[in-house]
PyMOL commands that place a pseudoatom at each C-alpha (Angstrom):
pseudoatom trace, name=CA, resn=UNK, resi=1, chain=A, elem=C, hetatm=0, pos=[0.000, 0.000, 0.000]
pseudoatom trace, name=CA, resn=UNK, resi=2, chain=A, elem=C, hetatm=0, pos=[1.446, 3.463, -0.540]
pseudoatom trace, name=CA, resn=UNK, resi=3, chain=A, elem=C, hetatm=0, pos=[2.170, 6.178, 1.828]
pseudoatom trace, name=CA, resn=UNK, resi=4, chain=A, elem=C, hetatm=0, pos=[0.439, 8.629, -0.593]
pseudoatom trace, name=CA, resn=UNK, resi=5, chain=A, elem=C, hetatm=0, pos=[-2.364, 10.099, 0.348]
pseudoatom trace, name=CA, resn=UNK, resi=6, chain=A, elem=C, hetatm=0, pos=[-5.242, 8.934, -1.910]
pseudoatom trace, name=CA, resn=UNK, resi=7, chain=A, elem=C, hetatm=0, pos=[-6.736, 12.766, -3.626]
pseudoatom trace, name=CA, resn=UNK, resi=8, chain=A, elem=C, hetatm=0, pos=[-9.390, 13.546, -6.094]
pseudoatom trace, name=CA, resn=UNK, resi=9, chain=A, elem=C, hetatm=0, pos=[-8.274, 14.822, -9.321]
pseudoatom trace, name=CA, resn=UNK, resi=10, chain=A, elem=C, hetatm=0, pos=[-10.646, 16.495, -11.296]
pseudoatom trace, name=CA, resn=UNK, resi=11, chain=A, elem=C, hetatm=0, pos=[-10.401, 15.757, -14.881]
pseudoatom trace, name=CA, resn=UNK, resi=12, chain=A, elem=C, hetatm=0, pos=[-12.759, 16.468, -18.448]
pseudoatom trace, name=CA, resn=UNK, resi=13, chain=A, elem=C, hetatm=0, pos=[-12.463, 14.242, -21.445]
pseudoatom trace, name=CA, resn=UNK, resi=14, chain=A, elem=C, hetatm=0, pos=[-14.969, 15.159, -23.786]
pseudoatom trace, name=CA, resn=UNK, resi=15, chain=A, elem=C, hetatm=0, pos=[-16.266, 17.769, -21.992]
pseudoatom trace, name=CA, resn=UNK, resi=16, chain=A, elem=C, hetatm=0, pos=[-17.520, 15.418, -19.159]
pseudoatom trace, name=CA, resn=UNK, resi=17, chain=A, elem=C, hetatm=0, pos=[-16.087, 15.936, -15.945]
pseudoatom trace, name=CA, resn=UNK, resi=18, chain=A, elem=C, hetatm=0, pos=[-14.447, 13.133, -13.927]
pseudoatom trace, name=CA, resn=UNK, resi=19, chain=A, elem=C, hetatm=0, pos=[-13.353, 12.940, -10.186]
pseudoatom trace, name=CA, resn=UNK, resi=20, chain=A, elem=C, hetatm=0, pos=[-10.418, 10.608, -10.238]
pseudoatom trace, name=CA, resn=UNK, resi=21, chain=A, elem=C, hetatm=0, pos=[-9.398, 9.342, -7.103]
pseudoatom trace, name=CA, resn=UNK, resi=22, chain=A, elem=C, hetatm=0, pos=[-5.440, 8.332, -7.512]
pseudoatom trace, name=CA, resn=UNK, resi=23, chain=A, elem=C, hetatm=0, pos=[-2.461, 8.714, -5.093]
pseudoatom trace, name=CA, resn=UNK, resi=24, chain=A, elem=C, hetatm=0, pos=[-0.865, 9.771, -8.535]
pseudoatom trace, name=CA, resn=UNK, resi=25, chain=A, elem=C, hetatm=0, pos=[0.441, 13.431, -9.442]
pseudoatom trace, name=CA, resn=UNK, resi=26, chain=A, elem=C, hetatm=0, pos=[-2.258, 15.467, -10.109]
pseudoatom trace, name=CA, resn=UNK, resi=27, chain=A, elem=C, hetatm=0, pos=[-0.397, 17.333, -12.955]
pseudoatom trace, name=CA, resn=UNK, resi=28, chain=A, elem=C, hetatm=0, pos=[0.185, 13.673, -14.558]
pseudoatom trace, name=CA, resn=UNK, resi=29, chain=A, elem=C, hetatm=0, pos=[-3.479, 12.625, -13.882]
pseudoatom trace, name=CA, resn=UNK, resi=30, chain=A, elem=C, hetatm=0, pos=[-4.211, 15.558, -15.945]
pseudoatom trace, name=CA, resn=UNK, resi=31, chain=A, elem=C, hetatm=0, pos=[-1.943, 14.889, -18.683]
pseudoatom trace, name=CA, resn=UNK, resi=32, chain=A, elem=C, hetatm=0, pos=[-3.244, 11.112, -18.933]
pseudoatom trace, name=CA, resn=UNK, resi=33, chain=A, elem=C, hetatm=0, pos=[-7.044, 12.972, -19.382]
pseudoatom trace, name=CA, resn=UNK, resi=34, chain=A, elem=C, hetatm=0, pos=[-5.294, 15.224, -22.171]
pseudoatom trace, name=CA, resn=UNK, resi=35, chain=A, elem=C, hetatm=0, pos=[-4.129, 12.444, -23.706]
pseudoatom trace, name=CA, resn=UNK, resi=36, chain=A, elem=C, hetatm=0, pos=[-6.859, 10.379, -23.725]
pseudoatom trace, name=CA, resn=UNK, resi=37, chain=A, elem=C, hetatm=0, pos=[-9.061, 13.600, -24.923]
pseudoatom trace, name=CA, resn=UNK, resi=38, chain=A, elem=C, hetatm=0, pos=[-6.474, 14.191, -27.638]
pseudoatom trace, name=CA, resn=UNK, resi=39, chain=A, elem=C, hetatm=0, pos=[-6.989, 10.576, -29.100]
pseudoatom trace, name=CA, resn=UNK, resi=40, chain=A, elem=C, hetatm=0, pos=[-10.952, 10.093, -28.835]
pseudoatom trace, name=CA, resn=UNK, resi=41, chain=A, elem=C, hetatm=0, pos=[-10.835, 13.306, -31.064]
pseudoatom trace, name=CA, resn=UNK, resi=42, chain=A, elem=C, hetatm=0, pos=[-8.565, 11.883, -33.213]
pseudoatom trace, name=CA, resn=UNK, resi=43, chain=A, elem=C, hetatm=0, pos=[-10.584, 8.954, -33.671]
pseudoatom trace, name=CA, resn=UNK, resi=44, chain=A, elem=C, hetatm=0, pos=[-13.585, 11.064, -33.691]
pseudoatom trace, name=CA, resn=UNK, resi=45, chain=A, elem=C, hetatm=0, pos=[-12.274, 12.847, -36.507]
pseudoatom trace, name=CA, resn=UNK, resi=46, chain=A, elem=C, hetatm=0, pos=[-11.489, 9.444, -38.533]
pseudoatom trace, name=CA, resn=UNK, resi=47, chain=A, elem=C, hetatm=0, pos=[-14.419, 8.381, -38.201]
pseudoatom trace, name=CA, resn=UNK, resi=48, chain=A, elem=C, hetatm=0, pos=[-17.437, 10.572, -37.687]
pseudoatom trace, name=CA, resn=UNK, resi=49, chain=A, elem=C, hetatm=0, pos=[-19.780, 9.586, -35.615]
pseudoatom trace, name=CA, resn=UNK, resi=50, chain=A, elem=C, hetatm=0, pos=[-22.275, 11.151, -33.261]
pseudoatom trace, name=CA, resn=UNK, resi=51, chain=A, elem=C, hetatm=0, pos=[-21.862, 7.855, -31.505]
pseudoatom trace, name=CA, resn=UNK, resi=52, chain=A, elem=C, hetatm=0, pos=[-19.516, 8.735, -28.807]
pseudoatom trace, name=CA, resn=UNK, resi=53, chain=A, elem=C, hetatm=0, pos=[-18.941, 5.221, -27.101]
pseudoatom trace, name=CA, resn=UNK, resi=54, chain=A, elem=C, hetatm=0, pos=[-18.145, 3.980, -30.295]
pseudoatom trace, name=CA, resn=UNK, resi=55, chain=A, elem=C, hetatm=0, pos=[-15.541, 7.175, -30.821]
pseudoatom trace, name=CA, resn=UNK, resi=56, chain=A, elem=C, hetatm=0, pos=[-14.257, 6.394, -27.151]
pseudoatom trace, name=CA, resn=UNK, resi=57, chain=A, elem=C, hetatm=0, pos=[-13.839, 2.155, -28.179]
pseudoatom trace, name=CA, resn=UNK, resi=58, chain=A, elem=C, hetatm=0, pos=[-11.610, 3.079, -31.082]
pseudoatom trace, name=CA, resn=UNK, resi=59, chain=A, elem=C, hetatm=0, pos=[-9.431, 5.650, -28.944]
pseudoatom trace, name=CA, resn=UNK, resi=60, chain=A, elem=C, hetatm=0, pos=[-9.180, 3.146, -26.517]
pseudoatom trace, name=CA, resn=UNK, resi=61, chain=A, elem=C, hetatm=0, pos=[-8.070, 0.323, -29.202]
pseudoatom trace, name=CA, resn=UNK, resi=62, chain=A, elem=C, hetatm=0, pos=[-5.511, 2.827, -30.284]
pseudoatom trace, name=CA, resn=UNK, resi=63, chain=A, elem=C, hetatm=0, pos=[-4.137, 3.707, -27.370]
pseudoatom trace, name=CA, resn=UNK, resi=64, chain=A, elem=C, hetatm=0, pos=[-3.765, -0.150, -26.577]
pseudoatom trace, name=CA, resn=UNK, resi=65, chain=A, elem=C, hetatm=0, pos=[-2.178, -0.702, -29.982]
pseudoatom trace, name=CA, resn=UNK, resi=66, chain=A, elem=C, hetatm=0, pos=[0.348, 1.545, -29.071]
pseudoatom trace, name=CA, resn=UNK, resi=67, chain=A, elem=C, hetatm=0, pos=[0.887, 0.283, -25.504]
pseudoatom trace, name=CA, resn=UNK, resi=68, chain=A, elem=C, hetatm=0, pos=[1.178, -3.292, -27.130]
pseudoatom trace, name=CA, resn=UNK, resi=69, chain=A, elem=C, hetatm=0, pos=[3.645, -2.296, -29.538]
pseudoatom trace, name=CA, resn=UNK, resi=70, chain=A, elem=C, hetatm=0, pos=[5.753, -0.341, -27.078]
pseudoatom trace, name=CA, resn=UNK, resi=71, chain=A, elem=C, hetatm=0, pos=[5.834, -3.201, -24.893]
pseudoatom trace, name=CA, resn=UNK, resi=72, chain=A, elem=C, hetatm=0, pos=[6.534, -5.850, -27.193]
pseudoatom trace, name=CA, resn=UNK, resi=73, chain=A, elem=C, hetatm=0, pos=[9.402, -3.627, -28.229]
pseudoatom trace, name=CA, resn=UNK, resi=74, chain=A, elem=C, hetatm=0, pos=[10.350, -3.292, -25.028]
pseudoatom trace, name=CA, resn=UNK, resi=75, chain=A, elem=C, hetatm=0, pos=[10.835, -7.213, -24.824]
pseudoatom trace, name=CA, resn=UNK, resi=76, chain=A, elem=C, hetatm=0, pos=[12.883, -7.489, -27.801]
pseudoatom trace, name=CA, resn=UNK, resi=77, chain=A, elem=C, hetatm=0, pos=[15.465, -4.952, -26.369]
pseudoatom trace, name=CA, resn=UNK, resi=78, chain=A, elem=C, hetatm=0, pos=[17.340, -7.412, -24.626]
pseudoatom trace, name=CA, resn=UNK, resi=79, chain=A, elem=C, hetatm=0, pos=[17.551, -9.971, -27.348]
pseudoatom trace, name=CA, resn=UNK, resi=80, chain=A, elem=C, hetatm=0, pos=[18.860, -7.241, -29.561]
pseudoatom trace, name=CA, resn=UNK, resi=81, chain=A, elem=C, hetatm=0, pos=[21.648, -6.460, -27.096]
pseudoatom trace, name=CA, resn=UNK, resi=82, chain=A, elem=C, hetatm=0, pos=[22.462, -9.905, -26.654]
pseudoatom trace, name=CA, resn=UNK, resi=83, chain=A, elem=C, hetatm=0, pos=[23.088, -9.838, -30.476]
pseudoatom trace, name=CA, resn=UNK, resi=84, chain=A, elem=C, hetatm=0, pos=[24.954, -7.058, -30.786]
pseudoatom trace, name=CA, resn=UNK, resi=85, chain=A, elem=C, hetatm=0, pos=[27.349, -8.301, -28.204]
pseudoatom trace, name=CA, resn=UNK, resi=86, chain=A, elem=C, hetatm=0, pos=[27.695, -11.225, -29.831]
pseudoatom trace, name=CA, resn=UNK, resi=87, chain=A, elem=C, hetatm=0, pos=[28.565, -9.452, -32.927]
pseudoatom trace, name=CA, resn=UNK, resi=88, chain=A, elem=C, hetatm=0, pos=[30.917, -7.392, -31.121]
pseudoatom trace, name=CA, resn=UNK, resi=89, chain=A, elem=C, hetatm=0, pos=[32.355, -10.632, -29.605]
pseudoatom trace, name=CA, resn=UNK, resi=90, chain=A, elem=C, hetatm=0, pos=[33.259, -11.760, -33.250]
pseudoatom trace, name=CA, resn=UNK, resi=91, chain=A, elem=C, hetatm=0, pos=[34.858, -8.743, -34.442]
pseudoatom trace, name=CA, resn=UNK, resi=92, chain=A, elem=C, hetatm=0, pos=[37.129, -8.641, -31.936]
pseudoatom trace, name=CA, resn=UNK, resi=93, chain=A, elem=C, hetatm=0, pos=[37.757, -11.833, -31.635]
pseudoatom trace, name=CA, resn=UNK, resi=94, chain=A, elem=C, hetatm=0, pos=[39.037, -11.337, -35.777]
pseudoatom trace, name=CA, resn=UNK, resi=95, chain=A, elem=C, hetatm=0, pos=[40.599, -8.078, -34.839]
pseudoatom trace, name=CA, resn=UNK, resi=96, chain=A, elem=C, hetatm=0, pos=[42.815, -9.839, -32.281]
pseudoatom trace, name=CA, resn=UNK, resi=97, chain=A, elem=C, hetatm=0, pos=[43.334, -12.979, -34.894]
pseudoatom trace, name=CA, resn=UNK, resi=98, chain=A, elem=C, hetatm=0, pos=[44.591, -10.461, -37.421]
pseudoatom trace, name=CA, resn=UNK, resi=99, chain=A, elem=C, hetatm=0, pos=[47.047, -9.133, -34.739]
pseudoatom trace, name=CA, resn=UNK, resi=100, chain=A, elem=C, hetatm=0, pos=[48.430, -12.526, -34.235]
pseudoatom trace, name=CA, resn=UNK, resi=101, chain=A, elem=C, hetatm=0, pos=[48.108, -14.601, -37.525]
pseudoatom trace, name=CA, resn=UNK, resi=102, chain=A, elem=C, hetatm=0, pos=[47.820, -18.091, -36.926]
pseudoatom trace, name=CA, resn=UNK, resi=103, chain=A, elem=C, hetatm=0, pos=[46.029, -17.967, -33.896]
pseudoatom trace, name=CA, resn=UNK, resi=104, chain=A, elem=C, hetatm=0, pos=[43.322, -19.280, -33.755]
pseudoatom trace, name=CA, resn=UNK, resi=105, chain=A, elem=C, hetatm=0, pos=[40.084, -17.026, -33.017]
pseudoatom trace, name=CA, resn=UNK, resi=106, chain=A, elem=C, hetatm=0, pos=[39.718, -15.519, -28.955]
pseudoatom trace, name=CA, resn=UNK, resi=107, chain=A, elem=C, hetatm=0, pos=[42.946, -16.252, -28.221]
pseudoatom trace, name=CA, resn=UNK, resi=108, chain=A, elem=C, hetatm=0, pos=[45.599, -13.324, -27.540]
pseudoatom trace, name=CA, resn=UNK, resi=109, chain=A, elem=C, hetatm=0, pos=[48.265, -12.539, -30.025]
pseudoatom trace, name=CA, resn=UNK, resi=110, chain=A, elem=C, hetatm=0, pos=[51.323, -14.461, -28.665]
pseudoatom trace, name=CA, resn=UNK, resi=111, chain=A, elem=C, hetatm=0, pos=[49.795, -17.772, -28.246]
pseudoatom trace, name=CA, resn=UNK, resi=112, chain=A, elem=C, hetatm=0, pos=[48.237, -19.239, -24.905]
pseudoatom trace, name=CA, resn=UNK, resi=113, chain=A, elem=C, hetatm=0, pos=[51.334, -19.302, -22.822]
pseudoatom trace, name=CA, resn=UNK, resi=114, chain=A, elem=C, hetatm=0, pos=[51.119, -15.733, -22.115]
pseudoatom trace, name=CA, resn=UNK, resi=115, chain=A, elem=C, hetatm=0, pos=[48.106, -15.865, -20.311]
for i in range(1, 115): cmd.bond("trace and resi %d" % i, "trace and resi %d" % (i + 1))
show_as sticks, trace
zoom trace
């Protein structure tokens, strides 16, 4: 449970009002509502409609689109750095070979004995 008090943040999406209850910044409640607004008029304006619950369902499938792809991004970050090491890995390891010709690959110029 957190220490935060738990406030009321007053919010309008749409030109409804909504009390929000959240031990979150108020100033980032606020920008989530802006957001929010921002993309149900988007969608509003790609598709017109005076149906707004059906303007508000294809905001919200945006937005999740967008979380989705950010977060499946986010998941193929690490894989990416693992690859890039291991191409990293390689080019040394032909950098060092070049050095030391006849060595074979990862091991230092000068052979093994000088470990």
């Amino acid at each position: 449970m957190s220490d935060t008090p738990t406030r009321v943040v007053p919010v309008e999406v749409l030109g409804q009002h909504f009390p929000i209850r959240s031990d979150l910044d108020d100033a980032y409640v606020r920008r989530l509502a802006d957001f929010v607004n921002d993309r149900i008029r988007e969608a509003a304006v790609a598709t017109p409609s005076s149906d707004s619950l059906r303007v508000a369902v294809l905001a919200a499938l945006n937005i999740a689109d967008e979380y989705f792809r950010a977060r499946d991004a986010g998941r193929a970050w690490p894989r990416l750095v693992a690859e890039r090491s291991e191409m990293i890995e390689r080019l040394l390891d032909d950098a060092i070979a070049q050095l030391a010709p006849g060595a074979p690959p990862g091991e230092p110029p000068g052979g093994a004995d000088d470990r």
